[in-house]
C-alpha distance (Angstrom), angle and dihedral (degrees) to the residues before:
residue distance angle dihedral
X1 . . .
X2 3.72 . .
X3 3.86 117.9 .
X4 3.41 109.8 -65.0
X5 3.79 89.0 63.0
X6 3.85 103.1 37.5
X7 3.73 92.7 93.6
X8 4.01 89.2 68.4
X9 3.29 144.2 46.4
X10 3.93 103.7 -123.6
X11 3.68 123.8 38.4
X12 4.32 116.2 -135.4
X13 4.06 87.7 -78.2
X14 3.68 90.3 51.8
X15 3.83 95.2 -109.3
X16 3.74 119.0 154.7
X17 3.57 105.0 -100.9
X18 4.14 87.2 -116.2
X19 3.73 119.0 46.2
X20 3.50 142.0 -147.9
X21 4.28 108.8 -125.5
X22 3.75 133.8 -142.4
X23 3.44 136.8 164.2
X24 3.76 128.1 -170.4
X25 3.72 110.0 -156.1
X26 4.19 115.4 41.2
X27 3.81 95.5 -150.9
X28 3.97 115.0 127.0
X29 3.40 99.6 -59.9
X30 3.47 120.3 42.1
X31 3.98 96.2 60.9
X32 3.41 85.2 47.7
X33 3.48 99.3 57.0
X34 3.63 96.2 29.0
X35 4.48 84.4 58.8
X36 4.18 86.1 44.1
X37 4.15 85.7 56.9
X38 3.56 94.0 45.4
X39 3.56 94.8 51.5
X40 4.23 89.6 49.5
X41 4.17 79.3 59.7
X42 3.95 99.8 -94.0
X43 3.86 119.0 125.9
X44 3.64 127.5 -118.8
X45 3.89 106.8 -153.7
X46 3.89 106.4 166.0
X47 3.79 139.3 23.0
X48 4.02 132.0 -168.0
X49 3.94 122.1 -151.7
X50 4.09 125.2 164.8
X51 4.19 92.6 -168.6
X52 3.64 135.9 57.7
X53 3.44 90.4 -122.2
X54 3.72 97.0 58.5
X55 3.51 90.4 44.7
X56 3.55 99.0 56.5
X57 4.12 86.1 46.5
X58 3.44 84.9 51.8
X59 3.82 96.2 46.7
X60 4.13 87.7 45.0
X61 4.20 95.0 52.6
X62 3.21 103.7 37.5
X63 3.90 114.3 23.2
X64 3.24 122.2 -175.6
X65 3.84 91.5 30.5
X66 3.86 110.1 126.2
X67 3.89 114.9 -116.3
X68 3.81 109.2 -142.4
X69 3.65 131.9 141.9
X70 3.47 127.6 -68.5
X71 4.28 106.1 -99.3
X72 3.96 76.1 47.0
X73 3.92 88.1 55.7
X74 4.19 93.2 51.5
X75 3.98 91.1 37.1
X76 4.34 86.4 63.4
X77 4.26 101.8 28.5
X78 3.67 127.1 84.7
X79 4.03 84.1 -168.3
X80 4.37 114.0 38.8
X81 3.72 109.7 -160.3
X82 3.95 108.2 -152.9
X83 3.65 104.4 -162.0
X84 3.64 102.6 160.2
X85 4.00 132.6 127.5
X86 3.42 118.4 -63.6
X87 3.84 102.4 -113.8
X88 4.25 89.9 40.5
X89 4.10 87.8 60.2
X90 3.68 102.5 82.3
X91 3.91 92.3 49.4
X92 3.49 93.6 41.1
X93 4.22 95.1 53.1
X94 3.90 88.3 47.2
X95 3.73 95.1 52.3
X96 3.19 92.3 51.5
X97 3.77 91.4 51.3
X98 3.50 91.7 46.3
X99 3.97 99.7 51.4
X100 3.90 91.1 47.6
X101 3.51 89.0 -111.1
X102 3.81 90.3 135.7
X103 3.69 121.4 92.9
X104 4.09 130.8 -147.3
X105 3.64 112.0 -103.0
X106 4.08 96.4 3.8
X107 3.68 112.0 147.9
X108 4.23 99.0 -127.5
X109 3.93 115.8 -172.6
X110 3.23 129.3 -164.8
X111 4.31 121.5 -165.5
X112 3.65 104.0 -164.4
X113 3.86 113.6 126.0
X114 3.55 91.9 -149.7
X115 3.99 99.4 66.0
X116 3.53 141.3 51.4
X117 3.68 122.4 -155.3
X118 3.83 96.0 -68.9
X119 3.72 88.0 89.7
X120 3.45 90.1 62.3
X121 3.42 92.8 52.1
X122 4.03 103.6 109.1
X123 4.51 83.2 60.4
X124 3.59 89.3 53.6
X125 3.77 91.3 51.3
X126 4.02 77.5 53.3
X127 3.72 92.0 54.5
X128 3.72 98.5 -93.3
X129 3.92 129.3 143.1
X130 3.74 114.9 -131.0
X131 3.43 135.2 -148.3
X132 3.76 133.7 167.1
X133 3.96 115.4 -158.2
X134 3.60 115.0 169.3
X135 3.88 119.3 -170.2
X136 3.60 103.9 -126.8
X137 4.74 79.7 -150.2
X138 3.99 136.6 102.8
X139 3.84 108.8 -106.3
X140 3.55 118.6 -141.2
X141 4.25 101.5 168.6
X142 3.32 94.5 -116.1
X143 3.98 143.7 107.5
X144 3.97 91.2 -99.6
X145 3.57 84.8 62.7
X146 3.80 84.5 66.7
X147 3.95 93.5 60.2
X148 3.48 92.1 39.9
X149 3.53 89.3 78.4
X150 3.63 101.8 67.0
X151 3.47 101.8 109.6
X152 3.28 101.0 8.1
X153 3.72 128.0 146.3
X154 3.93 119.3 -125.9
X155 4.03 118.8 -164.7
X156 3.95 96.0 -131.2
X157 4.01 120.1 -161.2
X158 4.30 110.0 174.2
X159 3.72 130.0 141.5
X160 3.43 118.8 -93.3
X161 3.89 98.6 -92.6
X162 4.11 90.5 44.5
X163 4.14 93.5 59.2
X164 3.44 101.4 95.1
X165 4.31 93.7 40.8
X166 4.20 78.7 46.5
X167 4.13 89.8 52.5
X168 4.14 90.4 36.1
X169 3.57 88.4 59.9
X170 3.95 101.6 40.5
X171 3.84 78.1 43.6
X172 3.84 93.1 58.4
X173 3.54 96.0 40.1
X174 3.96 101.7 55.9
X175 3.72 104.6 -98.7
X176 3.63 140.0 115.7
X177 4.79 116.2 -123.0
X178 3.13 112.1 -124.1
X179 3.92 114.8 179.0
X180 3.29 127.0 -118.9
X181 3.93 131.3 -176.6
X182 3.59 116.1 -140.3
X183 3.76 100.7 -116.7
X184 3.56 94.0 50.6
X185 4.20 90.0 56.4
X186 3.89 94.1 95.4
X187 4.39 90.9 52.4
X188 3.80 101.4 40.1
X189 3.99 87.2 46.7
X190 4.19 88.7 52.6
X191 3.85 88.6 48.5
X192 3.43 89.5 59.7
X193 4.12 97.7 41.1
X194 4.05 84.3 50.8
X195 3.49 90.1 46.1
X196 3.63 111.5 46.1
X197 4.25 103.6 10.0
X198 3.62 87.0 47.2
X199 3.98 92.8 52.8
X200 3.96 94.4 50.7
X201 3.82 86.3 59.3
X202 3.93 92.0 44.9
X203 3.32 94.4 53.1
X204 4.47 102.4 37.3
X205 4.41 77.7 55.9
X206 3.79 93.0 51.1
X207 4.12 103.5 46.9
X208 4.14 78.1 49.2
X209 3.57 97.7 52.7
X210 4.02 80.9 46.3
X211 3.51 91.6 47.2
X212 3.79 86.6 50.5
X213 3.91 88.2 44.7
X214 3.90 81.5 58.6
X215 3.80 94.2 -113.7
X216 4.04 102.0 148.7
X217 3.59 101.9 -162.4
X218 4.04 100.4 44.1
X219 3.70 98.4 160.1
X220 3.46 95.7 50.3
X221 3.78 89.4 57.6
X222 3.41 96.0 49.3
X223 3.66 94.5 40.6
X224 4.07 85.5 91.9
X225 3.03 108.4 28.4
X226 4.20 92.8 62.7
X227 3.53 87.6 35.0
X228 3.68 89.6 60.7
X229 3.66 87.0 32.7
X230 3.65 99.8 54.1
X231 4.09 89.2 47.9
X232 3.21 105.0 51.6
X233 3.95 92.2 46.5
X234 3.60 79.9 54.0
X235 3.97 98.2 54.4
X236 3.52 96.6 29.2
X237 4.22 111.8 24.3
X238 3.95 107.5 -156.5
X239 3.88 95.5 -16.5
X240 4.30 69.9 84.1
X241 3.55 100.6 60.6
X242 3.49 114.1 118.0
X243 3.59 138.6 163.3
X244 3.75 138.5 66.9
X245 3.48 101.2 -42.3
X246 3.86 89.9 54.3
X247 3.80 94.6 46.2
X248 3.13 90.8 47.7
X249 3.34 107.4 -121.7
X250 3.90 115.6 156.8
X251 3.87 101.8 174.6
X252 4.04 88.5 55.8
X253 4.35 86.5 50.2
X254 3.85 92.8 49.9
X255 4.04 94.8 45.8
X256 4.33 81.2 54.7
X257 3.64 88.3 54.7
X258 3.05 94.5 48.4
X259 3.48 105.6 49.3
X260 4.37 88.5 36.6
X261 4.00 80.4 62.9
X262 3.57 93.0 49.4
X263 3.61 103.4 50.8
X264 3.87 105.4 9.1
X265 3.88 111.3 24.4
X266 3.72 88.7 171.0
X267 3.54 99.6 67.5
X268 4.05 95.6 49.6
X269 4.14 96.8 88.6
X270 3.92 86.8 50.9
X271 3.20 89.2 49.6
X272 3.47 104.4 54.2
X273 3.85 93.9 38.7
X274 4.24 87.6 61.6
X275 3.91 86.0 42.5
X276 3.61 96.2 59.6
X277 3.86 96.1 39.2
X278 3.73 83.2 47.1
X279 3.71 94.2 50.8
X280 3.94 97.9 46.5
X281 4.09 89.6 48.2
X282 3.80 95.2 47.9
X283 3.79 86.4 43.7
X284 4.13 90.8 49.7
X285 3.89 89.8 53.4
X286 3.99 101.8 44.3
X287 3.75 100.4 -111.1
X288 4.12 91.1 107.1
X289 3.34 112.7 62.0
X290 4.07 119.5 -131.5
X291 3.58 93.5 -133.8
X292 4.25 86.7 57.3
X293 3.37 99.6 28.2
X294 4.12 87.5 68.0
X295 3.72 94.8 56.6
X296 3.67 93.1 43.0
X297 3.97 95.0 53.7
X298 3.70 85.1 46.0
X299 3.68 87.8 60.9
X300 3.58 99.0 42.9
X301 3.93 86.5 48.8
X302 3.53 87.2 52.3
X303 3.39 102.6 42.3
X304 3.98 85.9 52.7
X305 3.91 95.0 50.6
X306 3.55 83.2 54.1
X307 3.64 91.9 51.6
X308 3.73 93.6 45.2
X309 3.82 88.1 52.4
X310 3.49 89.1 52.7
X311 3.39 92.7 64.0
């Protein structure tokens, strides 16, 4: 694997230092992953994908990679890539269990941010070694998905005697371990869907009320601004937040309603849900005053009666 195992043959699970790769489910991740492996030397041999659109992913990263169906996929591969939804994991690892499909001593991995290794418990029962690694990255399904993982951080659950085959392989692929327990899957995985899914939405409902606002080139005006944004959150956390809401300034917050009811209705609840959150965290770290802070809540809690009526 990765150097601390180069110099023999078998790493401490008694893998073969190079492995043969498969990946059931050719979303955005697998052939990514699957293509970051085969450039760290390991072997992708088989590949599973239900739609045409995951084929033709699958057919685009890794050419020449046989597309066969998934007991197929674990029958050929040393390491089984599970990238599949979510919700469709838990069926998929016990019907693979079930049919036999599941080999002594293969190295399965699941990505879902949601689970630990628990989920893979009925293949372990079947001899398996699980690992979850979850790519803390935005997929997009194609190759600069690949270089986007230089550097990037996976949340890694594994058994005690699977770590350092679970940081080999993170290792090989780009990223950075970081360790997470089982129980604390489901809260680290919503930290990063607030975070990051959250933000996509924020900013595809600001360049259209630009847009609206008759701005032409949206994203290149709030190209800086988040980038500056984004790193000082990331230095500083909410001794960053600026804006209205943090000054303060309630007259400013009701003329955005206002106008976001107007033009882009929508958007208002949002709105008002990051203005209050915004209001109590500037107000827990002393950059909104108490003396503003009451008549901006009051227009917030207005403004959301209002709403609420509305309805």
């Amino acid at each position: 694997m990765n150097a601390p195992h180069q110099t023999e043959s078998r790493d401490p699970s008694g893998r073969p230092a190079r492995l043969t790769v498969g990946v059931v489910g050719a979303g955005r991740v697998g052939p990514a992953l699957a293509r970051a492996l085969q450039q760290a030397g390991h072997r992708p041999v088989a590949v599973s994908g239900v739609s045409d659109a995951s084929r033709r992913r699958a057919a685009r990263m890794l050419p020449d990679v046989p597309l066969v169906p998934p007991a197929q996929v674990l029958e050929r591969a040393d390491l089984v890539l599970l990238t599949v939804p979510d919700d469709a994991l838990p069926a998929l690892v016990e019907g693979l269990a079930e049919t036999g499909a599941v080999r002594p001593g293969q190295l399965l991995v699941h990505t879902s941010g949601r689970y630990g290794t628990s989920v893979l418990d009925p293949a372990r029962r079947a001899g398996a070694l699980p690992l979850a690694l979850h790519p803390a990255m935005t997929f997009t399904g194609t190759e600069v998905d690949v270089q986007r993982l230089g550097g990037c951080s996976f949340g890694v659950t594994a058994p005690e005697e699977l770590r350092l085959a679970a940081e080999a392989l993170v290792i090989e692929m780009g990223g950075e371990p970081e360790w997470i327990a089982e129980e604390s899957r489901p809260l680290y995985h919503a930290a990063l869907a607030l975070g990051a899914n959250h933000l996509v939405t924020l900013v595809a409902q600001s360049m259209e009320l630009l847009r609206t606002a008759g701005v032409e080139h949206p994203d290149r005006m709030l190209g800086p601004l988040l980038g500056a944004a984004l790193d000082n959150a990331l230095r500083s956390g909410d001794a960053a937040l600026t804006g209205p809401v943090a000054r303060g300034d309630a007259g400013t917050v009701a003329a955005h309603v206002s106008e976001l009811r107007k033009h882009a209705p929508a958007t208002v609840a949002g709105y008002l849900a990051m203005a209050r959150t915004t209001a109590d965290r500037a107000l827990a770290v002393g950059l909104l005053k108490p003396e503003l802070a009451e008549d901006l809540l009051g227009v917030l809690a207005d403004t959301a009666e209002t709403e609420g009526g509305a309805r």
